[in-house]
PDB file of N, CA, C and O in Angstrom:
ATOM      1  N   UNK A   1      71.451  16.265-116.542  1.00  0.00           N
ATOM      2  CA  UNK A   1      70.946  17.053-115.447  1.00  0.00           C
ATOM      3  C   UNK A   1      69.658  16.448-114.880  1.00  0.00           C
ATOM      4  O   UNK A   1      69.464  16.428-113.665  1.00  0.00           O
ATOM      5  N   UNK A   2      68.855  15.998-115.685  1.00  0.00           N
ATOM      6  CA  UNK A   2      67.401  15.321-115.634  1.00  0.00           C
ATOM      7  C   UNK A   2      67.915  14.045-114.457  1.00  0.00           C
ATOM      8  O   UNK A   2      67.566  14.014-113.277  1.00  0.00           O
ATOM      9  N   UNK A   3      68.519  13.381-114.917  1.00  0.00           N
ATOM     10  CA  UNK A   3      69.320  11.962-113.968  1.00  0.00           C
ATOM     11  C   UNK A   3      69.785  12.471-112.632  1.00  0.00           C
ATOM     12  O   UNK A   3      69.949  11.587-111.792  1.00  0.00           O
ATOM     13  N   UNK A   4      69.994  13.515-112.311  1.00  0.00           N
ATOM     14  CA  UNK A   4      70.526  14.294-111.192  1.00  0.00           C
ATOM     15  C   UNK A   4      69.743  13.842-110.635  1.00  0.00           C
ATOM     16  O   UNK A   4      69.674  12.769-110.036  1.00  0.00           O
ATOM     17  N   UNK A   5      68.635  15.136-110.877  1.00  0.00           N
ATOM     18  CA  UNK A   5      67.691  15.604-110.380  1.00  0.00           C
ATOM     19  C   UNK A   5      66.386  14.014-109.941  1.00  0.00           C
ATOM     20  O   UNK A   5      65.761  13.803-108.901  1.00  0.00           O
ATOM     21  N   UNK A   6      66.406  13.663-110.510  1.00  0.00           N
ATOM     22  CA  UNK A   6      65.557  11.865-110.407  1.00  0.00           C
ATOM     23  C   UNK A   6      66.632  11.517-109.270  1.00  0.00           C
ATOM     24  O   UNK A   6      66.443  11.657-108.062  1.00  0.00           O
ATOM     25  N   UNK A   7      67.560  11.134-109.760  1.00  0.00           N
ATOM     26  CA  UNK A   7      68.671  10.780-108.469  1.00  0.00           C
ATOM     27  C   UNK A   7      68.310  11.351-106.324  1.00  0.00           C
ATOM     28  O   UNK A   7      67.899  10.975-105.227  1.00  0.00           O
ATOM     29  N   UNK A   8      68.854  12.391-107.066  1.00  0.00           N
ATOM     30  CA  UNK A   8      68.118  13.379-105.647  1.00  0.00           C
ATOM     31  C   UNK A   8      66.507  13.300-104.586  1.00  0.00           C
ATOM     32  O   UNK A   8      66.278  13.466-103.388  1.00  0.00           O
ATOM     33  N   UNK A   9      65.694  12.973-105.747  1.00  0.00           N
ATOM     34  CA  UNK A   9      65.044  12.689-105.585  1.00  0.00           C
ATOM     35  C   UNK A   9      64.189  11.604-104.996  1.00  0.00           C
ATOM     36  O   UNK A   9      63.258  11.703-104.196  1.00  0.00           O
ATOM     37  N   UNK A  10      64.877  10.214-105.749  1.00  0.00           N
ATOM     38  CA  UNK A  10      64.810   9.070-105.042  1.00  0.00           C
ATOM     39  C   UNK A  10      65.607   9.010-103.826  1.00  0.00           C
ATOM     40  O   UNK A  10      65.233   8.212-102.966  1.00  0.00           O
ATOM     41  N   UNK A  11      66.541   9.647-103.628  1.00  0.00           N
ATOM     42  CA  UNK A  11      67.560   9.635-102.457  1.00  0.00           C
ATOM     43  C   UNK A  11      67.018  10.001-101.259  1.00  0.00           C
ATOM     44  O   UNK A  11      67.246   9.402-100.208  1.00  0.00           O
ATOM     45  N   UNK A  12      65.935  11.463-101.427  1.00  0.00           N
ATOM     46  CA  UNK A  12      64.992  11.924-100.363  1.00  0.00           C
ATOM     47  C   UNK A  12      63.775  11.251-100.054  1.00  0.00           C
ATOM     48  O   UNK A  12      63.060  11.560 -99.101  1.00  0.00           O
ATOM     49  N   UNK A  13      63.599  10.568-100.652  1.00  0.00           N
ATOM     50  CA  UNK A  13      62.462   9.648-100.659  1.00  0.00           C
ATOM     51  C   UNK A  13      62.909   8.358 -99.725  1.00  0.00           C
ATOM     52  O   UNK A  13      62.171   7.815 -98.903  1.00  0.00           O
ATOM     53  N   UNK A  14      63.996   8.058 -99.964  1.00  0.00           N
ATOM     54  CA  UNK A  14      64.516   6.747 -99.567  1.00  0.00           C
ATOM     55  C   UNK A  14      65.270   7.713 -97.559  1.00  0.00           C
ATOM     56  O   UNK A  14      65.330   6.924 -96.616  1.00  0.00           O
ATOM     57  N   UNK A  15      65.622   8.935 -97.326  1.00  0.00           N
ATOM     58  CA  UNK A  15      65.826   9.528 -96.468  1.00  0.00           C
ATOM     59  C   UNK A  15      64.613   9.879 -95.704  1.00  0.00           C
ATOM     60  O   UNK A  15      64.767  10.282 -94.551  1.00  0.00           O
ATOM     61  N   UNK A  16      63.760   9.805 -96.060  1.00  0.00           N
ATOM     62  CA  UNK A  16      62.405  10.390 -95.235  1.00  0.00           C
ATOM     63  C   UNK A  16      62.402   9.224 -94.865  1.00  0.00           C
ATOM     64  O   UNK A  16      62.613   9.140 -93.655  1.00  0.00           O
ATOM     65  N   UNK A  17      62.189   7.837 -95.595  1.00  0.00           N
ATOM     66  CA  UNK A  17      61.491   6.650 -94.799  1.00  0.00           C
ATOM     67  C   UNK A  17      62.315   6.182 -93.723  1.00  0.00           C
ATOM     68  O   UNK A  17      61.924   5.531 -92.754  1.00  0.00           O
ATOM     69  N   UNK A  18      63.622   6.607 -93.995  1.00  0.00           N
ATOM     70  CA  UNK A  18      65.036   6.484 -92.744  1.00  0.00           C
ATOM     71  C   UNK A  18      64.189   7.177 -91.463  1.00  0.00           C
ATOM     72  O   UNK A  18      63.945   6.644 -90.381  1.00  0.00           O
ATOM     73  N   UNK A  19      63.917   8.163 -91.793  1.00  0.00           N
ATOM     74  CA  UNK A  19      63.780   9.031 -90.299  1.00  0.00           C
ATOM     75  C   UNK A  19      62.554   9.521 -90.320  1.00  0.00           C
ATOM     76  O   UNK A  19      62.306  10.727 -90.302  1.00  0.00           O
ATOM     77  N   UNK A  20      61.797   8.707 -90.355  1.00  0.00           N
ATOM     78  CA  UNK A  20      60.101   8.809 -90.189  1.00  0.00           C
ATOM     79  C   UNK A  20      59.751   8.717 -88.788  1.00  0.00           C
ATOM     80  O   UNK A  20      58.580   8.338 -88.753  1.00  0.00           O
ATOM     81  N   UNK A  21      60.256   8.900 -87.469  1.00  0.00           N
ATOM     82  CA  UNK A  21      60.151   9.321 -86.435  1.00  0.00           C
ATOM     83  C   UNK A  21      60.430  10.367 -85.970  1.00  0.00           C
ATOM     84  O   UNK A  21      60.002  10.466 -84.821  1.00  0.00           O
ATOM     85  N   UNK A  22      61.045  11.365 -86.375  1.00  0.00           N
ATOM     86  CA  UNK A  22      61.566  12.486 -85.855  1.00  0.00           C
ATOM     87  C   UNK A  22      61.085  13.647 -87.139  1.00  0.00           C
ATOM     88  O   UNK A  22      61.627  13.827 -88.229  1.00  0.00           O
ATOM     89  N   UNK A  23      59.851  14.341 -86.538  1.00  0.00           N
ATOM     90  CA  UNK A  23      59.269  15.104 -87.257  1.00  0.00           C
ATOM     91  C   UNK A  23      60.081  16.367 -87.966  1.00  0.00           C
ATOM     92  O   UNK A  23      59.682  16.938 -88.981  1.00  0.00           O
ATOM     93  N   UNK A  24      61.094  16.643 -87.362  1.00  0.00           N
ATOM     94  CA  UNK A  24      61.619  17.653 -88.134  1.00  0.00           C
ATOM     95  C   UNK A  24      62.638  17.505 -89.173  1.00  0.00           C
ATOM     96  O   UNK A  24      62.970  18.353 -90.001  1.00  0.00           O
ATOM     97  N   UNK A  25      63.168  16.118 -88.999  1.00  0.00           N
ATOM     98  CA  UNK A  25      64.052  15.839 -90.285  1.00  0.00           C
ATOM     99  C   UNK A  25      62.969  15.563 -91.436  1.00  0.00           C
ATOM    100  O   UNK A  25      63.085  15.545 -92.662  1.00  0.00           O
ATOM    101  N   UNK A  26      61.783  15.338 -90.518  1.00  0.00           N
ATOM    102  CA  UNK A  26      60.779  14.863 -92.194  1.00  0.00           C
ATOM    103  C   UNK A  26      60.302  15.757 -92.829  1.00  0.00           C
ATOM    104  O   UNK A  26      59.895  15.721 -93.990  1.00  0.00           O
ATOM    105  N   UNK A  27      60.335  17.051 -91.740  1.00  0.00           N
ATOM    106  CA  UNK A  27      59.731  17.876 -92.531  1.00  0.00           C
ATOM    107  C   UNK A  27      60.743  18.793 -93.418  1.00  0.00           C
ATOM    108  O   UNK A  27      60.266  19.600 -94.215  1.00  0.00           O
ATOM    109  N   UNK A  28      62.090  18.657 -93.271  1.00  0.00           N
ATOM    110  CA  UNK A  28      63.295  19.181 -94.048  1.00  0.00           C
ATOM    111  C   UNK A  28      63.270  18.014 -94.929  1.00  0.00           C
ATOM    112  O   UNK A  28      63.299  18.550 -96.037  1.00  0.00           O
ATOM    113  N   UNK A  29      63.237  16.850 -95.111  1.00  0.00           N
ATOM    114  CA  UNK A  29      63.068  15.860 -95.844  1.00  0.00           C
ATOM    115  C   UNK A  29      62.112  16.097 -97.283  1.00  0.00           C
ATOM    116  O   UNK A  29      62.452  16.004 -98.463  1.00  0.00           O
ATOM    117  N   UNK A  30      60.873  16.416 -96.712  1.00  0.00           N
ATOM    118  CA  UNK A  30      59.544  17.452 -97.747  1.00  0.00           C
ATOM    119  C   UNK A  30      59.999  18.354 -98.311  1.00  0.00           C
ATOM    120  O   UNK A  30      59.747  18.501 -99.507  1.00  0.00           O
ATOM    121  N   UNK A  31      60.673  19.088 -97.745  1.00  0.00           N
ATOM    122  CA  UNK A  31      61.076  20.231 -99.150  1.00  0.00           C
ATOM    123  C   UNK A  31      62.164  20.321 -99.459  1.00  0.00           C
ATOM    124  O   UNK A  31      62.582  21.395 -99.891  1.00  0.00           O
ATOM    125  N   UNK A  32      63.005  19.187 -99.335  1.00  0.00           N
ATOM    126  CA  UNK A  32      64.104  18.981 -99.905  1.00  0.00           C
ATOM    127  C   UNK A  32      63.027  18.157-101.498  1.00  0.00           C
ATOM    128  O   UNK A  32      63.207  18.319-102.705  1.00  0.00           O
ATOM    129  N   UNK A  33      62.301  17.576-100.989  1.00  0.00           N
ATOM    130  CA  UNK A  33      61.350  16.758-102.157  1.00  0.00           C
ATOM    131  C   UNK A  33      60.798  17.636-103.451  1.00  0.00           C
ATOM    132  O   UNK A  33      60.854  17.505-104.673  1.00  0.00           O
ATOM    133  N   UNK A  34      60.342  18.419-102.705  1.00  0.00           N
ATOM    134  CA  UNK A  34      59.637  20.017-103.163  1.00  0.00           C
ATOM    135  C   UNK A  34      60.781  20.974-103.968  1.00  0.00           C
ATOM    136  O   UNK A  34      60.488  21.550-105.016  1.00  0.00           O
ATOM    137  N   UNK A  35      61.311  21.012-103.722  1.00  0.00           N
ATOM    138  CA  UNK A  35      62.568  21.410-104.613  1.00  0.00           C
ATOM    139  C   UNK A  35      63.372  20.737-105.733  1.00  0.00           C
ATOM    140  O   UNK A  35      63.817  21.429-106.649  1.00  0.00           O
ATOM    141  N   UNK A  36      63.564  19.479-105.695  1.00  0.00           N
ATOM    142  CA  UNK A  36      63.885  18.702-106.733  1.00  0.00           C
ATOM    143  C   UNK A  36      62.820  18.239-107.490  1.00  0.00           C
ATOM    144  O   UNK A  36      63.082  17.620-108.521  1.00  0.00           O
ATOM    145  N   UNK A  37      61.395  18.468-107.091  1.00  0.00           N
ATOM    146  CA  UNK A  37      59.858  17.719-108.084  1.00  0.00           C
ATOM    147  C   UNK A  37      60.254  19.885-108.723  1.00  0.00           C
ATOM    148  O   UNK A  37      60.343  19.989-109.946  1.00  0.00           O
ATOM    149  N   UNK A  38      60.383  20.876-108.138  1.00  0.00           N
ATOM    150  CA  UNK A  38      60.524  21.806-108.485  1.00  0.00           C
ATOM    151  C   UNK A  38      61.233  22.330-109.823  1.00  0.00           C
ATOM    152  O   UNK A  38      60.915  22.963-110.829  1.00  0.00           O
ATOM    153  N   UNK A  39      62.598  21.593-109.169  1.00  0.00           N
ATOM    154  CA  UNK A  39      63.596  22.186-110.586  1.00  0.00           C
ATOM    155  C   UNK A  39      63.499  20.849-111.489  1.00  0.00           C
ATOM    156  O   UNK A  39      64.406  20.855-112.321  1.00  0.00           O
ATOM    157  N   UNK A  40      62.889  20.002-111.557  1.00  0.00           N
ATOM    158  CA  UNK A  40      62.068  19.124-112.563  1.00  0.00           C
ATOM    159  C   UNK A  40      61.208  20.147-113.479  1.00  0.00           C
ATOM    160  O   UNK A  40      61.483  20.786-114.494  1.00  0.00           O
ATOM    161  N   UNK A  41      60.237  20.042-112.809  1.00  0.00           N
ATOM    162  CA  UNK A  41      59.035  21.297-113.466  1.00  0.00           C
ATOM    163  C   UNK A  41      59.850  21.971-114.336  1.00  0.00           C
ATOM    164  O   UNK A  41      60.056  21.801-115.538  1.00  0.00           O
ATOM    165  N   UNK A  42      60.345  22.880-113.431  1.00  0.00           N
ATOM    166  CA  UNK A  42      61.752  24.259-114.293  1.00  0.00           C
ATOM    167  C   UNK A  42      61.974  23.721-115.331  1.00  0.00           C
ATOM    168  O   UNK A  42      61.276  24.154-116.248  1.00  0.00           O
ATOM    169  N   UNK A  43      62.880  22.695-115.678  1.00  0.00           N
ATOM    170  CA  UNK A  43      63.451  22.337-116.796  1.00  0.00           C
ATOM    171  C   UNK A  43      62.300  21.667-117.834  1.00  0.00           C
ATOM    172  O   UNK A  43      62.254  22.112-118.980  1.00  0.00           O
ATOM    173  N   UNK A  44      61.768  21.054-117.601  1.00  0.00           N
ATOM    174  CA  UNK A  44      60.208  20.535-118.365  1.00  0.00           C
ATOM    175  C   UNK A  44      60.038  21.680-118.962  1.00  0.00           C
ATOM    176  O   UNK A  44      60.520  21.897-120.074  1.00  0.00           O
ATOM    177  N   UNK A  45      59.181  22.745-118.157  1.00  0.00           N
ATOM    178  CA  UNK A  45      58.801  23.661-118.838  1.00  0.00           C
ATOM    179  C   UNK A  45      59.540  24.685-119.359  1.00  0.00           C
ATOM    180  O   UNK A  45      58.845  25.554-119.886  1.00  0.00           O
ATOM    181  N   UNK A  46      61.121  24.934-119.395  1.00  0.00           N
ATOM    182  CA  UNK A  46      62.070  25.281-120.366  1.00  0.00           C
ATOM    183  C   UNK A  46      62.109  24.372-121.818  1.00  0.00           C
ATOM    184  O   UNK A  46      61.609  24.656-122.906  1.00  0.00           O
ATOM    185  N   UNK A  47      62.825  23.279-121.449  1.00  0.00           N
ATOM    186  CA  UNK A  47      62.586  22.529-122.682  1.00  0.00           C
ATOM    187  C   UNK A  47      61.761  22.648-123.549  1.00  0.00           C
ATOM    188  O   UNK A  47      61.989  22.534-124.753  1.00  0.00           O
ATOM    189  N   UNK A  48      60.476  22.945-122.930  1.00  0.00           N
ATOM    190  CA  UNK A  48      59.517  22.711-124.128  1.00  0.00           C
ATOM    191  C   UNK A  48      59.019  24.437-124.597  1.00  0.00           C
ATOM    192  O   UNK A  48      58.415  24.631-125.652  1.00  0.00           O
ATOM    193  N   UNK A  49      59.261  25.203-123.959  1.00  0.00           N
ATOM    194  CA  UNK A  49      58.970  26.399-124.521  1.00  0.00           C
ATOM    195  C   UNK A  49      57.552  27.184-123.813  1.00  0.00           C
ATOM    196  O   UNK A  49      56.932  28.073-124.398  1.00  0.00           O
ATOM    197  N   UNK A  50      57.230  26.703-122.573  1.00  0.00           N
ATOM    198  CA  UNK A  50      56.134  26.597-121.924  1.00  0.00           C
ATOM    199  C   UNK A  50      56.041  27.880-120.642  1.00  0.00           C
ATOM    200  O   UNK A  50      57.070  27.816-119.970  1.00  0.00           O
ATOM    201  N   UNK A  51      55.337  28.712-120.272  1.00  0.00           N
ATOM    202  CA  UNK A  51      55.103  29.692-119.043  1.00  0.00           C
ATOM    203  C   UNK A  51      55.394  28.801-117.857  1.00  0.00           C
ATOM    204  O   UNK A  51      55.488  27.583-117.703  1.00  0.00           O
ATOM    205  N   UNK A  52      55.512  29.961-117.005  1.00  0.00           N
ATOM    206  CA  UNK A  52      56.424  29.728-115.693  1.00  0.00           C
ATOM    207  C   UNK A  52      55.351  29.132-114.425  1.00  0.00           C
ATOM    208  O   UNK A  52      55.551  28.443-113.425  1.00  0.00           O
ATOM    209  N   UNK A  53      53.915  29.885-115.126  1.00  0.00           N
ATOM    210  CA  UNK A  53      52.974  30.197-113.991  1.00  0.00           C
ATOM    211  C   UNK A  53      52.910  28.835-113.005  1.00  0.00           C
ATOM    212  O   UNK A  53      53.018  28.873-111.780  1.00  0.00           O
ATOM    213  N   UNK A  54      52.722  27.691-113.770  1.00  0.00           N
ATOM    214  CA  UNK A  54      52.668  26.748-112.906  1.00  0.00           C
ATOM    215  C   UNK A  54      53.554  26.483-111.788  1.00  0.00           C
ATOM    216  O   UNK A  54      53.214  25.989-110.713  1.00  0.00           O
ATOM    217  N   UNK A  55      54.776  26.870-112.148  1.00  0.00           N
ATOM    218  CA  UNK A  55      55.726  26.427-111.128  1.00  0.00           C
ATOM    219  C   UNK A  55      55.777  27.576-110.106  1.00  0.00           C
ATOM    220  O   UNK A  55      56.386  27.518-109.037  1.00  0.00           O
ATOM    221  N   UNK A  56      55.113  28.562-110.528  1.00  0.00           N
ATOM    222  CA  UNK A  56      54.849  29.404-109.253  1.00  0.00           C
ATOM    223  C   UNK A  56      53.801  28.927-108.558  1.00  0.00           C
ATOM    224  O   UNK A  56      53.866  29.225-107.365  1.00  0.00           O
ATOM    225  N   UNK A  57      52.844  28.285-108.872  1.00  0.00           N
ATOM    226  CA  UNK A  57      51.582  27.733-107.961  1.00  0.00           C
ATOM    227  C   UNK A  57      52.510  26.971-107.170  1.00  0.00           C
ATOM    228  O   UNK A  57      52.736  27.187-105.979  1.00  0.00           O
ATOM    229  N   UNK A  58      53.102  25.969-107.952  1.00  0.00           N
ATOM    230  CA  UNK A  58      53.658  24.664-107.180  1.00  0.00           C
ATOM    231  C   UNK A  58      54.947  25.947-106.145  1.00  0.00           C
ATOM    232  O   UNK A  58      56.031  25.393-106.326  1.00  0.00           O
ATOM    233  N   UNK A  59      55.059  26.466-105.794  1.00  0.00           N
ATOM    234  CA  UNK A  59      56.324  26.808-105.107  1.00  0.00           C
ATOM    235  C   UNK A  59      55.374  27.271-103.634  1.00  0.00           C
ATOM    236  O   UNK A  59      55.538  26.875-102.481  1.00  0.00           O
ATOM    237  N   UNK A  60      54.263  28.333-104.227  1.00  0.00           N
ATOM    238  CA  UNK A  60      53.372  29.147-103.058  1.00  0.00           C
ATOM    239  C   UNK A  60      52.604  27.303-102.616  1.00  0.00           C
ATOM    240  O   UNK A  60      52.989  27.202-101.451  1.00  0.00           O
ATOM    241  N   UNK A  61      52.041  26.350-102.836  1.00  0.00           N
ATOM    242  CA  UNK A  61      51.826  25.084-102.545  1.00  0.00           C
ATOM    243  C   UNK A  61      52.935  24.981-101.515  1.00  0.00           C
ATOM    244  O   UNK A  61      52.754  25.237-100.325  1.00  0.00           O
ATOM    245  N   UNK A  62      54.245  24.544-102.100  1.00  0.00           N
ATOM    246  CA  UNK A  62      55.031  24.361-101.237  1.00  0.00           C
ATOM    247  C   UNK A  62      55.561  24.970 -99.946  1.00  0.00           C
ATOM    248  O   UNK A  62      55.908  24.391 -98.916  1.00  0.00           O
ATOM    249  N   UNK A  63      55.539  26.610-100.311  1.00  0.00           N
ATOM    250  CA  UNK A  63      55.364  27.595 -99.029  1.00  0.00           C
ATOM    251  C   UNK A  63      54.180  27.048 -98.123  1.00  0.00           C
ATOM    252  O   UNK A  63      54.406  26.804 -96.938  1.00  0.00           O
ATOM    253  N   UNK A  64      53.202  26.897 -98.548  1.00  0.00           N
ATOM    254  CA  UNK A  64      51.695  26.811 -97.406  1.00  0.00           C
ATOM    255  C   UNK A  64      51.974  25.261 -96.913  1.00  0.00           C
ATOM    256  O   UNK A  64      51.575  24.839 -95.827  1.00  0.00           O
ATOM    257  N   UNK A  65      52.666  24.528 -97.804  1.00  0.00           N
ATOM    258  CA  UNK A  65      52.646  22.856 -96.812  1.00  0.00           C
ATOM    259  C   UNK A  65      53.675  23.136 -95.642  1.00  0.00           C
ATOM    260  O   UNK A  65      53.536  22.537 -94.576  1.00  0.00           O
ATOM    261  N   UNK A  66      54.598  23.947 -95.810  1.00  0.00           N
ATOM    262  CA  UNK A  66      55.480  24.061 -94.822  1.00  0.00           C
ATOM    263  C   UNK A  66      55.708  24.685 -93.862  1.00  0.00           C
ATOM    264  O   UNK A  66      56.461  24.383 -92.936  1.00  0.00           O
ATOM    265  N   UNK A  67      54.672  26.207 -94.084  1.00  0.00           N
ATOM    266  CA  UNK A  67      54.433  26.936 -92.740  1.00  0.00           C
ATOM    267  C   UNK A  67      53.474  25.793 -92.566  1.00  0.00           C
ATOM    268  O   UNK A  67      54.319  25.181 -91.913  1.00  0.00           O
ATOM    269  N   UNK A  68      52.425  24.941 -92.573  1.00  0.00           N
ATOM    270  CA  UNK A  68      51.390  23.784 -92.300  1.00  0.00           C
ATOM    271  C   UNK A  68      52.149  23.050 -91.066  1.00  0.00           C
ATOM    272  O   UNK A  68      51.859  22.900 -89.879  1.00  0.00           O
ATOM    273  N   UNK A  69      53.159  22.691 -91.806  1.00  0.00           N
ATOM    274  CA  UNK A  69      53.965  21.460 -91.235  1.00  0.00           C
ATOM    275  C   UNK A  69      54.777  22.031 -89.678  1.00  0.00           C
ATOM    276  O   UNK A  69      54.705  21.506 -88.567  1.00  0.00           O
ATOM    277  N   UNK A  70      55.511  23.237 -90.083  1.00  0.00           N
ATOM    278  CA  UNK A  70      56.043  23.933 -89.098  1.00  0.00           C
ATOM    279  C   UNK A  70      55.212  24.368 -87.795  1.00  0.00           C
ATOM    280  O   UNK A  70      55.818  24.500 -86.732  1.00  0.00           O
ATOM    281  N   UNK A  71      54.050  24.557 -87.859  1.00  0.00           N
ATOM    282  CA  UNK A  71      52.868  25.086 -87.206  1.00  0.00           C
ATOM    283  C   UNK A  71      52.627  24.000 -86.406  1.00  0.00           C
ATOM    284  O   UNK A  71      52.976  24.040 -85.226  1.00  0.00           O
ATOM    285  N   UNK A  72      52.066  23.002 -86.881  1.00  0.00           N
ATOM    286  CA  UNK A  72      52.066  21.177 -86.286  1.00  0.00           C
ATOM    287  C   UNK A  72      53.453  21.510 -85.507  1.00  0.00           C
ATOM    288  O   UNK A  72      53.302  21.763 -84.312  1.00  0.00           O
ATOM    289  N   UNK A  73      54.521  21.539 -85.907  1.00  0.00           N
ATOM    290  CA  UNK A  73      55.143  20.619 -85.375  1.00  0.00           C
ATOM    291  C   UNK A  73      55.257  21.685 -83.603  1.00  0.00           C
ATOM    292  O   UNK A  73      55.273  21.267 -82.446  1.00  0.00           O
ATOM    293  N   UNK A  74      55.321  23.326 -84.234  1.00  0.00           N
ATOM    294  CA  UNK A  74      55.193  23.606 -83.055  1.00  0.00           C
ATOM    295  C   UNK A  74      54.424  23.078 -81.970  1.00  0.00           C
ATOM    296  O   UNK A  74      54.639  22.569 -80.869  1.00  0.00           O
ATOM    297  N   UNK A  75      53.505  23.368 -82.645  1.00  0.00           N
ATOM    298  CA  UNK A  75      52.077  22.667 -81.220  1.00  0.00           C
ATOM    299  C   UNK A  75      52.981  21.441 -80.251  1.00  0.00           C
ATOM    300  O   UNK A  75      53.334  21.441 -79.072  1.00  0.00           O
ATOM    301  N   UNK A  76      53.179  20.245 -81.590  1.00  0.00           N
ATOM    302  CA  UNK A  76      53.626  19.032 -80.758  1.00  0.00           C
ATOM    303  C   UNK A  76      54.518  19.704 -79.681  1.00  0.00           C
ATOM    304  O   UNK A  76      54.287  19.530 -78.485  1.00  0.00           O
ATOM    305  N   UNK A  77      55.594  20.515 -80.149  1.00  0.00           N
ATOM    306  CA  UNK A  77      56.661  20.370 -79.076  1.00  0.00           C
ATOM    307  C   UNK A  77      56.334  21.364 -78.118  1.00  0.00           C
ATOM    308  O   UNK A  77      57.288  21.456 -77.346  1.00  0.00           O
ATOM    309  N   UNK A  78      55.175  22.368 -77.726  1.00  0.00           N
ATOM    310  CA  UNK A  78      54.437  22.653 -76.925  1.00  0.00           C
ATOM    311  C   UNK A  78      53.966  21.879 -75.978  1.00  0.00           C
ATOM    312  O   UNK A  78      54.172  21.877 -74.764  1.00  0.00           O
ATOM    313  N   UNK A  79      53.123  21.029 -76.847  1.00  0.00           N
ATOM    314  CA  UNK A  79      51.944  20.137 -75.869  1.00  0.00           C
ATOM    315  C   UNK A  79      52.751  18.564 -75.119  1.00  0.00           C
ATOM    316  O   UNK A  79      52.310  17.812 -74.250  1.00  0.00           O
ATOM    317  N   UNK A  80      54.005  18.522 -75.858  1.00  0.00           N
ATOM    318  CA  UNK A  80      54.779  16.545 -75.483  1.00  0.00           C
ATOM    319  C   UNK A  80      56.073  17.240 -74.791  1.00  0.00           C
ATOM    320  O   UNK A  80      56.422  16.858 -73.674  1.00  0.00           O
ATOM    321  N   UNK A  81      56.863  18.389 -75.552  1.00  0.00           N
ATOM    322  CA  UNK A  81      57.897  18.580 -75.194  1.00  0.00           C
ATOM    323  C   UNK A  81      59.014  17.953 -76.053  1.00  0.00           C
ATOM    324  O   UNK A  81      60.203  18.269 -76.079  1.00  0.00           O
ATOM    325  N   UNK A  82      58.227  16.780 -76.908  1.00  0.00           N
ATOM    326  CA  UNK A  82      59.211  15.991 -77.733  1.00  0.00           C
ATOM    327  C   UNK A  82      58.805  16.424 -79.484  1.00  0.00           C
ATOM    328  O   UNK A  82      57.783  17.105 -79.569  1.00  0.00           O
ATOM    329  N   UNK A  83      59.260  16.207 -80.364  1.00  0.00           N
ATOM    330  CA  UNK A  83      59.083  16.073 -81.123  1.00  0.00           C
ATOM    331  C   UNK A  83      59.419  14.684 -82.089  1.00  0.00           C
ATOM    332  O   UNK A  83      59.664  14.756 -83.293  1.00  0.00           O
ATOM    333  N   UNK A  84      59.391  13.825 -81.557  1.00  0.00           N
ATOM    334  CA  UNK A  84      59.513  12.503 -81.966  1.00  0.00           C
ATOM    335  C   UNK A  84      58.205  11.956 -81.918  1.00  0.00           C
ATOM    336  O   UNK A  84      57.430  12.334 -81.039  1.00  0.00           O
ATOM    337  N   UNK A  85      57.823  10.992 -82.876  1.00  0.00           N
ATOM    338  CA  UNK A  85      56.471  10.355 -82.948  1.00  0.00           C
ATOM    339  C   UNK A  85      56.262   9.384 -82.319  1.00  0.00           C
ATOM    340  O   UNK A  85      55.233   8.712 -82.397  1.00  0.00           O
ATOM    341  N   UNK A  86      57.389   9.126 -81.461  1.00  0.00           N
ATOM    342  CA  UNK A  86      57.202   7.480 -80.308  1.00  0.00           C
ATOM    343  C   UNK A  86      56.012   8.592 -79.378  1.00  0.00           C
ATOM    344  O   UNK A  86      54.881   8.216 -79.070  1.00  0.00           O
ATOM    345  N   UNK A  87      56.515   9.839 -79.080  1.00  0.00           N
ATOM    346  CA  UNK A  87      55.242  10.671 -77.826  1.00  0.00           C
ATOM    347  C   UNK A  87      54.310  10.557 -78.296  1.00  0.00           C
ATOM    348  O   UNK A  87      53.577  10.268 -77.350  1.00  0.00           O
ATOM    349  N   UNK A  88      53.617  10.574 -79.313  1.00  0.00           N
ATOM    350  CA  UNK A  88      52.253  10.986 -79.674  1.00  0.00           C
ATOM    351  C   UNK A  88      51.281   9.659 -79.124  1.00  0.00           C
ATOM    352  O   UNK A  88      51.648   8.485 -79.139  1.00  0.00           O
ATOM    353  N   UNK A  89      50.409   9.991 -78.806  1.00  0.00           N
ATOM    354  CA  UNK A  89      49.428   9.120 -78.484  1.00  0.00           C
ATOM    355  C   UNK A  89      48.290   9.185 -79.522  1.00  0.00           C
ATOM    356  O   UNK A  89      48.079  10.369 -79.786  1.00  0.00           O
ATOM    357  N   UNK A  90      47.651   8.536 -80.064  1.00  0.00           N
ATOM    358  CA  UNK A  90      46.905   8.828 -80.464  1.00  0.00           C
ATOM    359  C   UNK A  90      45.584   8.313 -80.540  1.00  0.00           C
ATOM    360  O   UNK A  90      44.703   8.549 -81.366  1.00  0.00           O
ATOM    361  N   UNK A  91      45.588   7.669 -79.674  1.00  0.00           N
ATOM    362  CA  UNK A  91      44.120   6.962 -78.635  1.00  0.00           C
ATOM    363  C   UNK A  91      43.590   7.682 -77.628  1.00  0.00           C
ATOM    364  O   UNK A  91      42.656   7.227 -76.969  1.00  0.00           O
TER     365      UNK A  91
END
């Protein structure tokens, strides 16, 4: 299950750098990340006999990066109309 989960993982990693122009697959890309570093944690701290608390920090973390991210991305597609990173100027 551990090999899965590493699997998945490298897979989203190797998918974000695919589509590192188009802000919203990256940001479904992130917590697809956030979910598999997640049910990592989970099982770690099953295995060993360990409290949950941490992986509740790491989840509310993951909630706040993503309303973060979602918030950004609104603005962009407010202010360009695009949400692709060829619009952004940043000069």
């Amino acid at each position: 299950m551990i090999y899965m989960i590493m699997i998945t993982f490298f897979f989203s990693l190797m998918c974000m750098f695919k589509v590192r122009k188009h802000f919203l697959l990256t940001l479904i890309n992130l917590e697809f990340i956030f979910l598999t570093l997640f049910s990592l944690i989970f099982f770690y701290l099953n295995f060993f006999g360990f409290e949950f608390y941490f992986s509740l920090v790491f989840l509310i973390l993951s909630v706040c990066e993503a309303s973060m991210g979602l918030s950004i991305l609104v603005y962009l597609v407010r202010k360009t109309g695009l949400d692709y990173a060829d619009s952004l100027n940043l000069c």
